[in-house]
C-alpha positions as CSV (number, residue, x, y, z in Angstrom):
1,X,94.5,31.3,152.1
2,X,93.9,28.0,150.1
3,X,89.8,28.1,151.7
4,X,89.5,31.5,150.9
5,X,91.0,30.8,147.2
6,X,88.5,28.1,147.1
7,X,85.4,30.2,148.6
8,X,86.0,32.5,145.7
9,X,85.8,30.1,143.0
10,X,82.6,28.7,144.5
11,X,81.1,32.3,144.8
12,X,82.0,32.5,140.9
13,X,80.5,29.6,140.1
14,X,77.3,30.7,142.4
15,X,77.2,34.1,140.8
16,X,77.7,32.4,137.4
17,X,74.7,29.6,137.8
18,X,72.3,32.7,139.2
19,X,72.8,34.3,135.9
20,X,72.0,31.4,133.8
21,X,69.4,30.4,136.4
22,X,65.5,30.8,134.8
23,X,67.0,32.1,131.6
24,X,66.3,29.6,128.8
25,X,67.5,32.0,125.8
26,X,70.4,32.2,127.6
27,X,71.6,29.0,128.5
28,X,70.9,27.7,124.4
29,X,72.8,30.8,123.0
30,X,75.8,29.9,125.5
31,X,75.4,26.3,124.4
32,X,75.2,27.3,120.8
33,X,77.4,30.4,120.8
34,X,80.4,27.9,120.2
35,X,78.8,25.9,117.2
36,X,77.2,29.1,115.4
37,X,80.5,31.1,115.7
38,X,82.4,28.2,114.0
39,X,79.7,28.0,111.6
40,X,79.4,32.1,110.8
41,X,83.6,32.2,110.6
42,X,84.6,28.8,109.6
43,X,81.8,28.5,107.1
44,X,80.2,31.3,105.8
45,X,83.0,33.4,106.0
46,X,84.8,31.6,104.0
47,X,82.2,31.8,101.3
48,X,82.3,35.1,101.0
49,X,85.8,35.5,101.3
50,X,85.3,33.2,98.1
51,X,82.7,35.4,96.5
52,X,84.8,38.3,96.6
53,X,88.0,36.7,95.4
54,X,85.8,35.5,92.4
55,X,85.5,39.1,91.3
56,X,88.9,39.6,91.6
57,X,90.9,39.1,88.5
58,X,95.0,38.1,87.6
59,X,97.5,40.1,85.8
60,X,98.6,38.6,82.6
61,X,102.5,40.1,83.5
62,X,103.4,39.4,86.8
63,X,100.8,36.4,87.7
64,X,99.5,38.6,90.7
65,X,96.1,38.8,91.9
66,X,94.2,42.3,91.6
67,X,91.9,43.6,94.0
68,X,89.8,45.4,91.4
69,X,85.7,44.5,91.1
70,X,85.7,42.8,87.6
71,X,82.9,40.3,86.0
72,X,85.7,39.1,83.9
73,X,85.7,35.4,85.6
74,X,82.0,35.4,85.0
75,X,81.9,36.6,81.5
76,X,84.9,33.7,80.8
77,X,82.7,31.0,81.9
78,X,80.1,31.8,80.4
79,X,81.7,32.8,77.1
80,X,83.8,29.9,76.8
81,X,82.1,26.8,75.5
82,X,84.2,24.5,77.3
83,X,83.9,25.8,80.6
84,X,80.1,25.3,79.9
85,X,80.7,21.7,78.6
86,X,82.5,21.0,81.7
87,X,79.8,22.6,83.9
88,X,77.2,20.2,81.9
89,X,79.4,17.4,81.7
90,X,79.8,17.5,85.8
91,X,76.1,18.2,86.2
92,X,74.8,15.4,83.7
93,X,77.0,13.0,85.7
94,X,76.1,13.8,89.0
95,X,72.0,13.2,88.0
96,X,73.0,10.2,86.6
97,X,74.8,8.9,89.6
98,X,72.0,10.5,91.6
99,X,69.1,8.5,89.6
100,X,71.1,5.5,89.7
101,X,71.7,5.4,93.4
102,X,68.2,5.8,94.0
103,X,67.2,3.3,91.8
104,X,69.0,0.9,93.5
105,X,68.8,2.0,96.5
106,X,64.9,1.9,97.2
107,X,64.8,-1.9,97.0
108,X,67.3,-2.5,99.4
109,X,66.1,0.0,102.1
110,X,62.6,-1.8,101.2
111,X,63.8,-4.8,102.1
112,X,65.6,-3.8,105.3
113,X,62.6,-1.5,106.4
114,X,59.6,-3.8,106.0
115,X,61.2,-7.5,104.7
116,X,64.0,-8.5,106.6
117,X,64.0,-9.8,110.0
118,X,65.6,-8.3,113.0
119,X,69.1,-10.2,112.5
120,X,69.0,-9.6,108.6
121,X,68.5,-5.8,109.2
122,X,71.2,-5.7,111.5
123,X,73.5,-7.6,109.1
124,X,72.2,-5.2,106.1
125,X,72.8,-2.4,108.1
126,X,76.5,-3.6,108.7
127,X,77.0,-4.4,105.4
128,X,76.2,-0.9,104.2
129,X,78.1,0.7,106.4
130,X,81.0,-1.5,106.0
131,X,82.3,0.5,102.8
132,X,82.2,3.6,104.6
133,X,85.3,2.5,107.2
134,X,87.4,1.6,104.3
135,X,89.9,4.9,102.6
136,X,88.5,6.6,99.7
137,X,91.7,6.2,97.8
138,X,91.2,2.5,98.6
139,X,88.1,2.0,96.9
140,X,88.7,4.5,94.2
141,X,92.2,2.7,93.3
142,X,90.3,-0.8,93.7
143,X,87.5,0.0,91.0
144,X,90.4,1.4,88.8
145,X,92.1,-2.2,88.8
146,X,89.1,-3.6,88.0
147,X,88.3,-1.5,84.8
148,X,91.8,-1.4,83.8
149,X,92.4,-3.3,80.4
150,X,93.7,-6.8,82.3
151,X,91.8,-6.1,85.5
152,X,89.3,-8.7,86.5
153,X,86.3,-7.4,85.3
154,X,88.1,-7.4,81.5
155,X,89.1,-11.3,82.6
156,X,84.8,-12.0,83.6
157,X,83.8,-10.1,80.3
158,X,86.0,-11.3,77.5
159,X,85.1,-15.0,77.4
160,X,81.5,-13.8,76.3
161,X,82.5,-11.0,73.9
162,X,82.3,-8.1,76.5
163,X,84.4,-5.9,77.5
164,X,85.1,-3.2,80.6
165,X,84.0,0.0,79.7
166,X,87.6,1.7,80.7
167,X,88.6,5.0,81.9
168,X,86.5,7.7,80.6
169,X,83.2,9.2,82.0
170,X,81.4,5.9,82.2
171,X,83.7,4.8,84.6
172,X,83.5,7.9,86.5
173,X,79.5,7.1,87.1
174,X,80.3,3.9,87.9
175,X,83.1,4.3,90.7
176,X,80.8,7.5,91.9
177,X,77.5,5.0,92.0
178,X,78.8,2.8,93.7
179,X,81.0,5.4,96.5
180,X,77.5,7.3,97.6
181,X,75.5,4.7,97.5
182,X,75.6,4.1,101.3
183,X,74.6,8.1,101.1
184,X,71.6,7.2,99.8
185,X,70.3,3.9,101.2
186,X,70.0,4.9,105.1
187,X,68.4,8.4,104.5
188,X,65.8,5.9,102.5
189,X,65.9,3.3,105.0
190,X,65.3,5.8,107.8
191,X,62.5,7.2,105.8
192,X,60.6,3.9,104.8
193,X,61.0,2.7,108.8
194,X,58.8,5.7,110.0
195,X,55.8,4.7,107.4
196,X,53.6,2.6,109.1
197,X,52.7,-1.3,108.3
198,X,48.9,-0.4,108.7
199,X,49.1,2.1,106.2
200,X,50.3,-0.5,103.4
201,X,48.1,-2.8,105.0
202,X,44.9,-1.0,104.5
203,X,45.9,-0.3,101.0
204,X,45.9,-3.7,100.4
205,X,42.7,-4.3,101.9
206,X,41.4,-1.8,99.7
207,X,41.6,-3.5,96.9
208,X,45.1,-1.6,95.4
209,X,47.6,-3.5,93.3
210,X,51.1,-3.2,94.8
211,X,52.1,-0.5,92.1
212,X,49.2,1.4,93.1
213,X,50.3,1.0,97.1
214,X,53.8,2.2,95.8
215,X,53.0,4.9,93.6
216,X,50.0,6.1,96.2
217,X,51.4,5.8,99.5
218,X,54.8,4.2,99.8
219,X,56.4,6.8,97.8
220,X,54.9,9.9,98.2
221,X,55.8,9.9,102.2
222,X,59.4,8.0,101.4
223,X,59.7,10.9,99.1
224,X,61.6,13.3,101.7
225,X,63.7,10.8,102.4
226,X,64.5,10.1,98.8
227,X,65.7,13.8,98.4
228,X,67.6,13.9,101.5
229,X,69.7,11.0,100.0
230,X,69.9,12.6,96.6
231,X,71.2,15.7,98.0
232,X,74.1,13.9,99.6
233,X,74.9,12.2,96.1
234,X,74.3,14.7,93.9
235,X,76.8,17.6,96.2
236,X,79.3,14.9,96.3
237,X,79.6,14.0,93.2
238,X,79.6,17.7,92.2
239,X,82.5,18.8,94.2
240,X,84.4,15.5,93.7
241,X,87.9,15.6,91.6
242,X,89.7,12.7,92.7
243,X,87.6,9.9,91.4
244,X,87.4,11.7,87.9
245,X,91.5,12.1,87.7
246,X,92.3,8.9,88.5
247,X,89.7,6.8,86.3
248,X,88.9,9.5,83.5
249,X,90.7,11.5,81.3
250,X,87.7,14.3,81.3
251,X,87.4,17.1,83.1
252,X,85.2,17.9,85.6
253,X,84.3,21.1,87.7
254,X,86.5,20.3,90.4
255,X,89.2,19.6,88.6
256,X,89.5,22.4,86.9
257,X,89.2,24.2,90.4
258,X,92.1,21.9,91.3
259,X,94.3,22.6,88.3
260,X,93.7,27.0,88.3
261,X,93.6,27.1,92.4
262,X,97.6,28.0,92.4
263,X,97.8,29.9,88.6
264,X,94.6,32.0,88.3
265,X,92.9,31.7,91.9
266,X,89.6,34.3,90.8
267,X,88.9,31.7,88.3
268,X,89.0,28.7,90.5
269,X,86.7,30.7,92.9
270,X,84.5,32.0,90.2
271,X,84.3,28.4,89.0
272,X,83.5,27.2,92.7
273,X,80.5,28.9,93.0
274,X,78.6,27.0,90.1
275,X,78.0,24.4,92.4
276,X,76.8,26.4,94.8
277,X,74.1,28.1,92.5
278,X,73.4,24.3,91.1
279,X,72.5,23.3,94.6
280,X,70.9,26.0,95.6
281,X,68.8,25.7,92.3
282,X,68.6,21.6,93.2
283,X,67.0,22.4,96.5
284,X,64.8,25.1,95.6
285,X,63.2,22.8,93.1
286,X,63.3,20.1,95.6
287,X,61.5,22.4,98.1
288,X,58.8,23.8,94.8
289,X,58.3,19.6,94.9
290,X,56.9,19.6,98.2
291,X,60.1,17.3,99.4
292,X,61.0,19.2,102.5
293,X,56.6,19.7,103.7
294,X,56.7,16.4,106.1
295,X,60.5,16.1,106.9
């Protein structure tokens, strides 16, 4: 009984590897069928569940949500000036951060890419990635001890008439700078690695001054790698609402998602999908660049 059990299992499995056999569209949608469908429900699906609850509105009397198509959400943000201030405020911010990130960032994955030696890549590499095993709370909580009003950076700064800059949005950049800023030095890195020595070589050999080299070559193919960074940055600091509550007093997008997710849900998801249509907008301009042509 047991061989026979076991003869059919192996028949199963035959009959099983002669379907797959020689069928190459099959075998990748079996492989992906588990991925996609996560993706499609998980993902997708739970954007449009979104969409549609954003058109939904909330009785004023009992507090309950109405399954009637309305563009009242819509019209609210877009009538209210301080929803719009808060969408600007959010936006402002994260193109700061972004701009900052990459300012800094460039140099460093310079150095690492086409400077450093094996070992000092190795230990750069470390170094940046260090921050990224550590909690979020941890780091977040850490930078607001160090802008509080007797933190240590208030200690460094007094003795030459300086002080921190406190809790408010400049803080906010700050702690936001320096959390993606991993985000953006290895897509650059990764970027800068694939350009090749002979190409900045023969540059040189042509006569071009180093900005030239930079602004002519080094740049222009980095430049995917730059967006691909900035996108990370920019959609974090977008969707982020922890940073700004415990180091700012301002509101943000996402936490005034946080605040109207239990009251007046339609709103929150009305409110949700401006940084959706900002990104989307981000990376059709990106794309209208040429960013994505050599990725």
């Amino acid at each position: 009984m047991a061989s026979e059990a076991a003869l059919e299992r192996r028949s199963a499995g035959h009959r099983l590897a002669d379907l797959f056999h020689g069928r190459r569209r099959l075998q990748v949608g079996a492989l992906l069928a588990g991925p996609l469908g996560w993706l499609v429900i998980g993902y997708i699906g739970s954007l449009a569940v979104l969409l549609i609850t954003a058109f939904w509105s909330v009785d004023p009397l009992s507090g309950l949500v109405v399954k009637n198509l309305t563009f009242e959400n819509i019209e609210t943000l877009w009538s209210e000036s301080v929803y719009r201030e808060i969408v600007w405020r959010t936006v402002r911010t994260a193109l700061l951060v972004t701009l900052t990130d990459a300012a800094i960032a460039f140099p460093i994955a310079f150095y690492m890419a086409k400077v450093a030696s094996r070992r000092g890549k190795a230990v750069l590499v470390i170094g940046i990635l260090l921050p990224l095993w550590s909690s979020y709370l941890v780091k977040v909580y850490a930078w607001r001890t160090l802008l509080s009003a007797d933190g240590v950076l208030h200690w460094a700064l007094n003795p030459i008439g300086l002080d921190t800059p406190g809790y408010g949005i400049t803080a906010v950049w700050l702690v936001m700078s320096y959390l993606w800023l991993p985000y953006m030095i290895l897509p650059i890195y990764a970027g800068l690695e694939r350009i090749p020595d002979s190409l900045i070589s023969a540059s040189e050999d042509l006569g071009a001054s180093p900005f030239t080299t930079f602004r002519r070559v080094i740049l222009p193919l980095a430049f995917p790698a730059v967006v691909a960074g900035s996108i990370f940055t920019f959609s974090l600091t977008l969707g982020d609402y922890i940073t700004p509550r415990l180091v700012s007093n301002d509101q943000f997008i996402g936490n005034v998602i946080f605040n109207n997710i239990a009251n007046n849900q339609p709103l929150a998801a009305a409110l949700a999908l401006v940084p959706i249509v900002v990104m989307i907008a981000y990376l059709l301009v990106a794309r209208r660049l040429g960013a994505f042509e050599h990725v």
